[in-house]
One Martini backbone bead per residue (centre of mass of N, CA, C, O) as a GRO file, in nm:
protein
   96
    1UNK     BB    1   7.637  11.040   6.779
    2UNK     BB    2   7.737  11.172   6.492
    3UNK     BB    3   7.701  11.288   6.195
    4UNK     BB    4   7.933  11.367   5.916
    5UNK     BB    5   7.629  11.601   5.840
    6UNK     BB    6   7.692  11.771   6.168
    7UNK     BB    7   7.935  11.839   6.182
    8UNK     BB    8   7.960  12.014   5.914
    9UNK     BB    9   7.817  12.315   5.890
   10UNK     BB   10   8.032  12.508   5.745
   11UNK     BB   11   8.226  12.759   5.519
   12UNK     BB   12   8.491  12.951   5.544
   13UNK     BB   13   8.449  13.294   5.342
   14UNK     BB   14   8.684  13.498   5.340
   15UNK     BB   15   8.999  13.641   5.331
   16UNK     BB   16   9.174  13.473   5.507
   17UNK     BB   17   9.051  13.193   5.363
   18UNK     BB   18   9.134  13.257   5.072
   19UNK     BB   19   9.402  13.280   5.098
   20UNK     BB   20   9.496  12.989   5.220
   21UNK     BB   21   9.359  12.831   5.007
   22UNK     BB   22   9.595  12.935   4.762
   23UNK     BB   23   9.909  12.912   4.960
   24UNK     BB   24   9.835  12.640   5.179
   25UNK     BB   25   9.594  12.453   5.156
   26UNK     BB   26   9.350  12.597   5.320
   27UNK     BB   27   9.076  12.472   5.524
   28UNK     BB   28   8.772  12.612   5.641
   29UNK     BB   29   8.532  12.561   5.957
   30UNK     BB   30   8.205  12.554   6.100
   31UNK     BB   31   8.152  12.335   6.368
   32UNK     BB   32   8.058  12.165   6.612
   33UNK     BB   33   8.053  12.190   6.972
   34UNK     BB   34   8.104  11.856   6.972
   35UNK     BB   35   8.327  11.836   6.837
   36UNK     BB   36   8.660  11.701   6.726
   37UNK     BB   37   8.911  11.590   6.552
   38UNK     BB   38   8.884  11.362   6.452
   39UNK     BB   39   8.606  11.330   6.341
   40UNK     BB   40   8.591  11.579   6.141
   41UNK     BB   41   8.836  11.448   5.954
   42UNK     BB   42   8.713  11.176   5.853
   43UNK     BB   43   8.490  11.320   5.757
   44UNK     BB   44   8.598  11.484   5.558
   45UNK     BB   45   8.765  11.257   5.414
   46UNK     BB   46   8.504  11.149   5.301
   47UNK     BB   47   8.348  11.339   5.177
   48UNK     BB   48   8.632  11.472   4.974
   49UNK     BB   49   8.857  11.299   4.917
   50UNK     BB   50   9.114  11.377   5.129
   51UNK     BB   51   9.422  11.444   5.234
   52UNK     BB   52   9.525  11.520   5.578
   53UNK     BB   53   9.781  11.680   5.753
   54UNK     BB   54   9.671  11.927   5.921
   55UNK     BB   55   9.483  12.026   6.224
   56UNK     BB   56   9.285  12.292   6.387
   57UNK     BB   57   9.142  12.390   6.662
   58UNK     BB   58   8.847  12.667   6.747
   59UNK     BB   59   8.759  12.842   6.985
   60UNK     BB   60   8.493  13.105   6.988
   61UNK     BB   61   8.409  13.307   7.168
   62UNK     BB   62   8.160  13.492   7.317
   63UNK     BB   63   8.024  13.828   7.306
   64UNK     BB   64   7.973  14.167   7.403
   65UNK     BB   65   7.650  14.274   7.399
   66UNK     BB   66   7.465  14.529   7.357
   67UNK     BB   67   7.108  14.673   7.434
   68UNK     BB   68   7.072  14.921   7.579
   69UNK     BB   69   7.041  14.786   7.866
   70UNK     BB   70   7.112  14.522   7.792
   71UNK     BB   71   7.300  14.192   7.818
   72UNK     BB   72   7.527  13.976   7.609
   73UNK     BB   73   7.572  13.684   7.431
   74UNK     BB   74   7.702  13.536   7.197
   75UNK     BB   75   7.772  13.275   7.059
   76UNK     BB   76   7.979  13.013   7.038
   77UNK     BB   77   8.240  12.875   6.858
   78UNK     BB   78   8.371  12.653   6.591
   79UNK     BB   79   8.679  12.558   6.442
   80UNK     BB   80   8.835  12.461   6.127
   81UNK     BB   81   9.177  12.355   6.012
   82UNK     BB   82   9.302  12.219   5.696
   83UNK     BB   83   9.566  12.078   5.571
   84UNK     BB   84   9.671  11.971   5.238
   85UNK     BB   85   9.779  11.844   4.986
   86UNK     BB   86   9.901  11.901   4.684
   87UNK     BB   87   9.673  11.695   4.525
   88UNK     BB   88   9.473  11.831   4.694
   89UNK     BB   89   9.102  11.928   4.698
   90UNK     BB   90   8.811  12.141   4.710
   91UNK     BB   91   8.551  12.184   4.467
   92UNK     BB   92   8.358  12.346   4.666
   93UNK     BB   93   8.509  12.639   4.647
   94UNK     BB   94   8.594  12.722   4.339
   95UNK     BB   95   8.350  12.958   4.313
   96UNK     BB   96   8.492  13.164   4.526
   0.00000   0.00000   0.00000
């Protein structure tokens, strides 16, 4: 199991991360490979006391990248989009 500081990785801060979260009040994260739905939730809410309306889960496969011969893959990587409540905000976004 794992602890509610482990399942969420970072922020992600895009500029279409950054239009959701003016217009539809969607916060983006980049999750633990190994975590699910709930648990996500569950922690986020708990982390910043924040009621969640809605959440999407999206696995990122990772891609192809040549370096002269050789050949491999970037990481898979996972990430979560929460719609929250209109009275809820996460205080932790507001600096960028």
């Amino acid at each position: 199991m794992l602890v509610y500081n482990d399942l969420i990785l970072k922020p992600i801060l895009t500029e279409k991360s950054t239009e959701l979260r003016k217009t539809l009040n969607q916060y983006s994260f980049e999750i633990h490979p190994l975590a699910n739905k709930s648990e996500v939730v569950k922690a986020l809410e708990k982390m910043f006391s924040v009621k969640i309306l809605k959440s999407r889960v999206i696995t990122v496969k990772g891609k192809l990248k040549r370096y002269r011969n050789k050949t491999g893959y970037t990481k898979k990587r996972k990430k979560i989009i929460v719609t929250l409540a209109k009275d809820s905000k996460i205080d932790f976004f507001e600096g960028f």
